[in-house]
MARVEX-782741 format. One record per residue: x, z negated, y of N, C-alpha, C, O, CB in turn; residue number from 1; residue in one letter. Coordinates in Angstrom, 1 decimal. Last residue first. Glycine has a CB too. Layout:
NODE    n.c1    n.c3    n.c2   ca.c1   ca.c3   ca.c2    c.c1    c.c3    c.c2    o.c1    o.c3    o.c2   cb.c1   cb.c3   cb.c2    i  aa
NODE       X       Z       Y       X       Z       Y       X       Z       Y       X       Z       Y       X       Z       Y  NUM   A
...
***
This chain:
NODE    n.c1    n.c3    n.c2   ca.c1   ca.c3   ca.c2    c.c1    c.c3    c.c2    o.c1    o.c3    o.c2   cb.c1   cb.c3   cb.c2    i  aa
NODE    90.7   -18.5    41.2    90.2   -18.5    42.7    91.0   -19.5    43.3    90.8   -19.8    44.5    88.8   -18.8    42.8  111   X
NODE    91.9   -18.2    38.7    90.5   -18.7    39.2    90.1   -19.3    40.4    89.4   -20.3    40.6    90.0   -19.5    38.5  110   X
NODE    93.7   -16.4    38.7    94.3   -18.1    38.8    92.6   -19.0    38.8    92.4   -20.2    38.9    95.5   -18.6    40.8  109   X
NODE    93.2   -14.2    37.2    93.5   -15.2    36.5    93.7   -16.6    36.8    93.9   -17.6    36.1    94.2   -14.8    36.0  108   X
NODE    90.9   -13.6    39.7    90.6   -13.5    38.3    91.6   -14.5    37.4    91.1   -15.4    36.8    90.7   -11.9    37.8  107   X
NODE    92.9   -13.5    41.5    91.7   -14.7    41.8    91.4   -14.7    40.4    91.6   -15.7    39.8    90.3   -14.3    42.9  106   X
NODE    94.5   -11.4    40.8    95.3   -13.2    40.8    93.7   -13.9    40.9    93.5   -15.0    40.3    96.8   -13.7    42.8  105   X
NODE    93.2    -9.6    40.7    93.5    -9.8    39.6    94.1   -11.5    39.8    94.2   -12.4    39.0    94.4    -8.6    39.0  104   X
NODE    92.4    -9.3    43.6    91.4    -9.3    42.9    91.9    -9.8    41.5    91.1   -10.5    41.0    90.8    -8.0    42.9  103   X
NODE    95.2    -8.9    44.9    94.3   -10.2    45.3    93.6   -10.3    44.3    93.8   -11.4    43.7    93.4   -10.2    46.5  102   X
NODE    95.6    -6.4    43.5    96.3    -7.4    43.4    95.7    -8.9    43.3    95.5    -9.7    42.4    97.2    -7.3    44.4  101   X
NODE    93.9    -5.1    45.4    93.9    -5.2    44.1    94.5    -6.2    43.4    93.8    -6.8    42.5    94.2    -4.3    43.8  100   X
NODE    94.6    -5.6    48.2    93.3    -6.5    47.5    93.3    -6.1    45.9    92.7    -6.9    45.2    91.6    -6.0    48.2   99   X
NODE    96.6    -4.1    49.1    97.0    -5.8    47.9    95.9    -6.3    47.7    95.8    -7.4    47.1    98.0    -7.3    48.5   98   X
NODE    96.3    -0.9    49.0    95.9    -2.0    49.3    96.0    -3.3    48.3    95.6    -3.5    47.2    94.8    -1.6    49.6   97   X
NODE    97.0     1.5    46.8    96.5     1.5    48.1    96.5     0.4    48.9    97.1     0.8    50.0    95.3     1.7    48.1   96   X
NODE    99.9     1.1    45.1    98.5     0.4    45.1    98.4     1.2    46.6    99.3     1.3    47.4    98.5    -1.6    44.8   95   X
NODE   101.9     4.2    44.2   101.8     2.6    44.8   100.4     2.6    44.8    99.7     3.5    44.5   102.5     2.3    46.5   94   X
NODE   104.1     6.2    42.1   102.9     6.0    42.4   103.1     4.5    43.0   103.9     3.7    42.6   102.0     6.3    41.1   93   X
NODE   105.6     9.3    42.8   106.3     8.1    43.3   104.8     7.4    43.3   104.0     7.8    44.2   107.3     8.2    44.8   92   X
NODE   106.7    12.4    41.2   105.8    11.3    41.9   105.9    10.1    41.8   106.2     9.6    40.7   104.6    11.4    41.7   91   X
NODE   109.3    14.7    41.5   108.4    13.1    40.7   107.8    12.4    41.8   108.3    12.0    42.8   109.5    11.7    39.9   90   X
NODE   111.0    16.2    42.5   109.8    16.6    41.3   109.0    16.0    41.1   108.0    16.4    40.6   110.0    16.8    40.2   89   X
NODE   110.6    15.3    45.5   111.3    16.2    45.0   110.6    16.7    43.8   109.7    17.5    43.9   112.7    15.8    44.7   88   X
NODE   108.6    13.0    45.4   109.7    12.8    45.8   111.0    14.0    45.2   112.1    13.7    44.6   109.7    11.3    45.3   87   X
NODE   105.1    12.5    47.1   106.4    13.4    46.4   107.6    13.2    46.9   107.9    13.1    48.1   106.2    15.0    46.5   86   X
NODE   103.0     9.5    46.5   104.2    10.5    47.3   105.2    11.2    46.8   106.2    10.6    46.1   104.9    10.0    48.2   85   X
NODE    99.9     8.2    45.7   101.5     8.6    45.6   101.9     9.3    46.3   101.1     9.9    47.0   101.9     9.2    44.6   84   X
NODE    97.4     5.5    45.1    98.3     7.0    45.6    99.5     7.5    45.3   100.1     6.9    44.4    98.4     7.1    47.0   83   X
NODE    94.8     3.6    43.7    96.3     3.8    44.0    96.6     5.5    44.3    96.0     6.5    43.7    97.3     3.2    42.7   82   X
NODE    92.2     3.8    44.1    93.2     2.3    44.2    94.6     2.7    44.0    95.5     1.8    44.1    92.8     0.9    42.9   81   X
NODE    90.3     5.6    44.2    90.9     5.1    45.8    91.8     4.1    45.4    92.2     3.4    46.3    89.8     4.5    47.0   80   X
NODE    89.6     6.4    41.8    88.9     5.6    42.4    89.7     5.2    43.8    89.3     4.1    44.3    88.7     4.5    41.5   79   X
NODE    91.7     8.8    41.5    90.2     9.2    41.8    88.9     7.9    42.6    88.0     8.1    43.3    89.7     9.7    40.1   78   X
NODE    94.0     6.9    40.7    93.9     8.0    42.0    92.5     8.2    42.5    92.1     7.8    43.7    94.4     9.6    41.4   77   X
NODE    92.5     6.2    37.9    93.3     5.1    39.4    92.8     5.7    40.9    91.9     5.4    41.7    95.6     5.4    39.6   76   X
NODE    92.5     8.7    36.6    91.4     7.8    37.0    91.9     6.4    37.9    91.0     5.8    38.6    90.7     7.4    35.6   75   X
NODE    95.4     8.9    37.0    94.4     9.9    37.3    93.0     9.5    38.0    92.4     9.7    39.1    94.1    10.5    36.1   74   X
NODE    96.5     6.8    35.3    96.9     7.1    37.0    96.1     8.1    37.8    96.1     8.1    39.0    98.3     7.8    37.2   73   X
NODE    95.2     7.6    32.8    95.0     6.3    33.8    95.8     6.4    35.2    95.4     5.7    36.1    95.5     5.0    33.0   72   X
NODE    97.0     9.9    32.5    95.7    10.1    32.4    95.1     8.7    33.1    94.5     8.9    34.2    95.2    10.4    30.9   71   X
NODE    99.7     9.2    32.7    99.5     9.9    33.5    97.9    10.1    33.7    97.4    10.4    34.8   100.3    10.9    33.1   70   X
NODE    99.5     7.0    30.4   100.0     6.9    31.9    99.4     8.1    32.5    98.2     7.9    32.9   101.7     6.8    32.0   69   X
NODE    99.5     9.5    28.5    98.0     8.5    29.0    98.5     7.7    30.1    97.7     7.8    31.0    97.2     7.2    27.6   68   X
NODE   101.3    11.1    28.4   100.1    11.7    28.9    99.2    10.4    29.4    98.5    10.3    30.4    99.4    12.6    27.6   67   X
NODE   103.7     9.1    28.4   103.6     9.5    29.4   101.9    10.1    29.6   101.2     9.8    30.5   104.7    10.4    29.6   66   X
NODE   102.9     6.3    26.3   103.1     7.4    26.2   102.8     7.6    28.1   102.2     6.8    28.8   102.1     8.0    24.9   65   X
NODE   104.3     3.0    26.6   102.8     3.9    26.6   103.1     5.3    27.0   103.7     5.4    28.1   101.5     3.4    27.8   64   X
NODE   105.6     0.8    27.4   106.1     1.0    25.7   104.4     2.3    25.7   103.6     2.4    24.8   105.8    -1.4    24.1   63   X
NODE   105.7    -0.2    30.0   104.6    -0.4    29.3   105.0    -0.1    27.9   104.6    -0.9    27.0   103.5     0.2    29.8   62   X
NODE   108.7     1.4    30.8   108.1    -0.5    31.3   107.0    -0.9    30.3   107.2    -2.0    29.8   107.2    -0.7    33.3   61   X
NODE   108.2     3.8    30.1   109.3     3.3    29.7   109.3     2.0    29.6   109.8     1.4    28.6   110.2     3.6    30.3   60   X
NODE   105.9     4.1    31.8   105.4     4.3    30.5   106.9     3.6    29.5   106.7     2.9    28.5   105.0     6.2    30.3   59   X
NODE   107.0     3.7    34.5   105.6     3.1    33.9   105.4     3.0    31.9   105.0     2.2    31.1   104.3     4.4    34.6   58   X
NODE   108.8     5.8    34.7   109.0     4.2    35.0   107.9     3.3    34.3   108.1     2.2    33.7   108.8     4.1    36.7   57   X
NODE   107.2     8.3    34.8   108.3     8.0    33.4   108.6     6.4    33.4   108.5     5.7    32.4   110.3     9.0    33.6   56   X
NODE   105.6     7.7    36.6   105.0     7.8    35.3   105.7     7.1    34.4   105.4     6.1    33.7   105.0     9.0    34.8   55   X
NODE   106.9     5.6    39.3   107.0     6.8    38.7   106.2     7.3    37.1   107.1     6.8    36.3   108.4     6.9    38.6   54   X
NODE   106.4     3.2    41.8   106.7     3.5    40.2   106.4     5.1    40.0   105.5     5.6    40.7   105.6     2.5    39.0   53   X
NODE   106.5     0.4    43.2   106.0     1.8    43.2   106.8     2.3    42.3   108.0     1.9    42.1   106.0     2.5    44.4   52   X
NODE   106.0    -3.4    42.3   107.0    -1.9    42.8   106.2    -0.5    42.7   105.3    -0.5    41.9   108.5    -1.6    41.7   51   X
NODE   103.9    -5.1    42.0   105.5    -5.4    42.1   105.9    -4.4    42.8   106.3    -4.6    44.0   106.3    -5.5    40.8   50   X
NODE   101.8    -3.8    41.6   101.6    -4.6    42.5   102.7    -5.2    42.7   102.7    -6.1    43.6   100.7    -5.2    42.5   49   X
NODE   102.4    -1.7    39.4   102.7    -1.6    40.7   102.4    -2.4    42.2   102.6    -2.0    43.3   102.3    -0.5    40.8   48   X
NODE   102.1    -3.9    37.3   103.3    -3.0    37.6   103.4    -2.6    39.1   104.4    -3.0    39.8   103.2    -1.8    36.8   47   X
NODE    99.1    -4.0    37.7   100.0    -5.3    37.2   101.3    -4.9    37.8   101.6    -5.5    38.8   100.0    -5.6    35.4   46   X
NODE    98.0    -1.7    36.8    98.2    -2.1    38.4    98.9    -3.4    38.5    99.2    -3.7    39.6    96.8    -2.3    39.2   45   X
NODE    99.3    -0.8    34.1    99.5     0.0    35.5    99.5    -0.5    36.9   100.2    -0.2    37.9    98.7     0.9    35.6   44   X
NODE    97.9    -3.4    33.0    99.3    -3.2    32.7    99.8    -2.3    33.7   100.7    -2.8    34.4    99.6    -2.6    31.2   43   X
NODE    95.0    -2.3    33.6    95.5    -3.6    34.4    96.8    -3.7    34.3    97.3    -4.1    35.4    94.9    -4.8    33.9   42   X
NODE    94.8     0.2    32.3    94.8    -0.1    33.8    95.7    -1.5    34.3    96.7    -1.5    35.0    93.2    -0.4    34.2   41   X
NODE    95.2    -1.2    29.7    96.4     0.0    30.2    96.6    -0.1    31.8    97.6    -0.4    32.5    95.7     1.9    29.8   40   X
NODE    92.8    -2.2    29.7    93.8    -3.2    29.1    94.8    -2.2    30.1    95.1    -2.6    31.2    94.1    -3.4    27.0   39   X
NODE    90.0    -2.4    31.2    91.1    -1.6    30.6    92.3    -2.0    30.9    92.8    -2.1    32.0    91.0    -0.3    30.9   38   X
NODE    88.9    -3.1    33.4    88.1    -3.4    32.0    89.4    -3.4    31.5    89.9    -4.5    31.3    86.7    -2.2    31.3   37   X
NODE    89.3    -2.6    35.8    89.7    -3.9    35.6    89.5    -3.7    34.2    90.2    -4.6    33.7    88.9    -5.0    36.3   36   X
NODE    87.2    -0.5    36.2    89.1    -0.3    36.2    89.6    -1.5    35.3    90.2    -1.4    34.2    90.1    -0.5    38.1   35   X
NODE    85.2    -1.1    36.8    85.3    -1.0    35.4    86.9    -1.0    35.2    87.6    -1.5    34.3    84.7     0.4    34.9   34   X
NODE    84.7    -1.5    39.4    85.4    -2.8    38.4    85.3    -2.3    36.8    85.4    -3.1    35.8    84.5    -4.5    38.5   33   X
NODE    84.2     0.6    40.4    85.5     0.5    40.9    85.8    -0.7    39.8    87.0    -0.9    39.4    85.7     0.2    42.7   32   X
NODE    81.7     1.3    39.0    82.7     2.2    38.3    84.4     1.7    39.2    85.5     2.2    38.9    82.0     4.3    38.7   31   X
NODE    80.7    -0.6    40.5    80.5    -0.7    39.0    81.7     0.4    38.5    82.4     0.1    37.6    78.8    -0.3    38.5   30   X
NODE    80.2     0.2    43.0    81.1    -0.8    42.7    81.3    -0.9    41.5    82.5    -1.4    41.4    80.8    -1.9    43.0   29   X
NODE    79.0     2.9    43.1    80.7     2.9    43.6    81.6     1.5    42.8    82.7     1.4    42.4    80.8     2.7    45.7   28   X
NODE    76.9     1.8    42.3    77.3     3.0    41.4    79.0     2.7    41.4    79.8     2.4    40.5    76.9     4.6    42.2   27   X
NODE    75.8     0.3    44.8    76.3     0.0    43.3    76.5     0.4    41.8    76.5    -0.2    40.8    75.9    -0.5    43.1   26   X
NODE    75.5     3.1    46.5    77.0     1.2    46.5    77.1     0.5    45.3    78.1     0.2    44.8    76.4    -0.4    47.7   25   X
NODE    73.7     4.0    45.6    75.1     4.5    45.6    76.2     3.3    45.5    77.1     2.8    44.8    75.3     5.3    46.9   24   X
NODE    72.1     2.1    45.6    72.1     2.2    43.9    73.6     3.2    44.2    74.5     3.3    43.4    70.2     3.3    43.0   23   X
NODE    72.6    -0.6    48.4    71.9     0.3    47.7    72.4     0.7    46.6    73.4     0.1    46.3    71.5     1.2    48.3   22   X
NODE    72.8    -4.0    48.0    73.2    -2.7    48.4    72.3    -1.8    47.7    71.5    -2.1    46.8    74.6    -2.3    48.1   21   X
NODE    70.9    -6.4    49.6    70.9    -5.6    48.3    71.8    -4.1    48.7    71.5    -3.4    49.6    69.2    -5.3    47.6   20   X
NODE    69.4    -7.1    52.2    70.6    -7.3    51.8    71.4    -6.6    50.8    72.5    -6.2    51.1    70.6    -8.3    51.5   19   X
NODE    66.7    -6.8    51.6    67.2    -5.5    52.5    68.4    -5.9    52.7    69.0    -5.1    53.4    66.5    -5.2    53.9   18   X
NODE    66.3    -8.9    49.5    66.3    -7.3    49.1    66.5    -6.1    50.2    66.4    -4.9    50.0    64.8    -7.1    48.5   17   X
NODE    66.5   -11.2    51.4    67.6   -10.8    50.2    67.3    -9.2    49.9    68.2    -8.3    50.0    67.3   -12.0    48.6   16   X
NODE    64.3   -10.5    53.4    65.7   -11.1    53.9    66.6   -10.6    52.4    67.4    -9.6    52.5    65.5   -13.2    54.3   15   X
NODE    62.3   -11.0    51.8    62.7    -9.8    52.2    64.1    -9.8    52.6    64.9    -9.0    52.1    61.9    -9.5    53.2   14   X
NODE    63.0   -13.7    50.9    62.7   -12.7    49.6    63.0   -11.5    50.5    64.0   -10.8    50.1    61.0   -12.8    48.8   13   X
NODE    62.4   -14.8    52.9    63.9   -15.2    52.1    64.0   -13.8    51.4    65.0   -13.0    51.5    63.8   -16.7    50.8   12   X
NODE    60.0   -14.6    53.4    60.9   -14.2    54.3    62.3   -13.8    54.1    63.1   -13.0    54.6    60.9   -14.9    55.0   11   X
NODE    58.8   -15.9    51.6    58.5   -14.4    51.5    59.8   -14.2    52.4    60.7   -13.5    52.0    56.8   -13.7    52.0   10   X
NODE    61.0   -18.2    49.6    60.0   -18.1    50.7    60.0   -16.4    51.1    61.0   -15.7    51.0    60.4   -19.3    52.0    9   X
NODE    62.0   -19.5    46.7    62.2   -18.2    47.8    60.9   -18.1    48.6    59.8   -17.8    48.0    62.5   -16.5    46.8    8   X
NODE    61.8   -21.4    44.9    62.7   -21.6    46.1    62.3   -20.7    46.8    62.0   -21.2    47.9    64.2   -21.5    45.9    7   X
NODE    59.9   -20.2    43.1    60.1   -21.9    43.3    60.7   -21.9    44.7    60.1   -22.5    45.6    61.1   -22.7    42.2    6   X
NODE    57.5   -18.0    43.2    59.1   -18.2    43.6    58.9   -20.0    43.7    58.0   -20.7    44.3    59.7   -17.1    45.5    5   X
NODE    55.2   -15.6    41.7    55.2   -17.2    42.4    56.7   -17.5    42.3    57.2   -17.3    41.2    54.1   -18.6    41.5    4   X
NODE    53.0   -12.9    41.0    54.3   -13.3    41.2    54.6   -14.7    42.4    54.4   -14.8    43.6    54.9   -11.9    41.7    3   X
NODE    50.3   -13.5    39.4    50.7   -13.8    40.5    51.8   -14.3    40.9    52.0   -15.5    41.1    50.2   -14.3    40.9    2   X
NODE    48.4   -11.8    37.0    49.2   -12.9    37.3    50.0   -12.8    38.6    50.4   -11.6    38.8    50.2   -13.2    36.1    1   X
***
């Protein structure tokens, strides 16, 4: 049988599949919107897209134990969406960039 496209002309068709990221890029993207999945995450980046925050700040604000704050700031950290700075003993955690932010207001205001 004979692969047949209503719309897609061959050109179209190449044209879209050398567009396609590749399987790293869509490794990277899939594991950066999983963040979003998770109720805790989103309560963490919800927070610091107001203010930079401290664990103890976080977990006292959320009603959530320090280890798992501290374990979702981990996996935050590791995906590039938020950092921190030492502040004597305590780490001081902020968003990398307000596209995170951006990303959750388009999600709830719907664009």
């Amino acid at each position: 049988m004979q692969n047949r496209y209503l719309l897609l002309s061959e050109r179209s068709k190449q044209d879209i599949i050398c567009s396609l990221p590749e399987e790293g890029q869509i490794s990277r993207l899939a594991d950066y919107f999983q963040n979003f999945a998770d109720s805790t995450r989103i309560k963490i980046l919800s927070c610091l897209a107001l203010s930079s925050l401290c664990v103890n700040d976080l977990s006292n604000l959320l009603g959530i134990n320090q280890t798992t704050i501290s374990h979702q700031l981990k996996l935050l950290k590791d995906q590039g969406i938020v950092n921190y700075k030492r502040e004597g003993k305590i780490l001081v955690y902020s968003l990398i960039s307000d596209s995170v932010n951006d990303i959750m207001n388009y999600a709830v205001l719907g664009g």
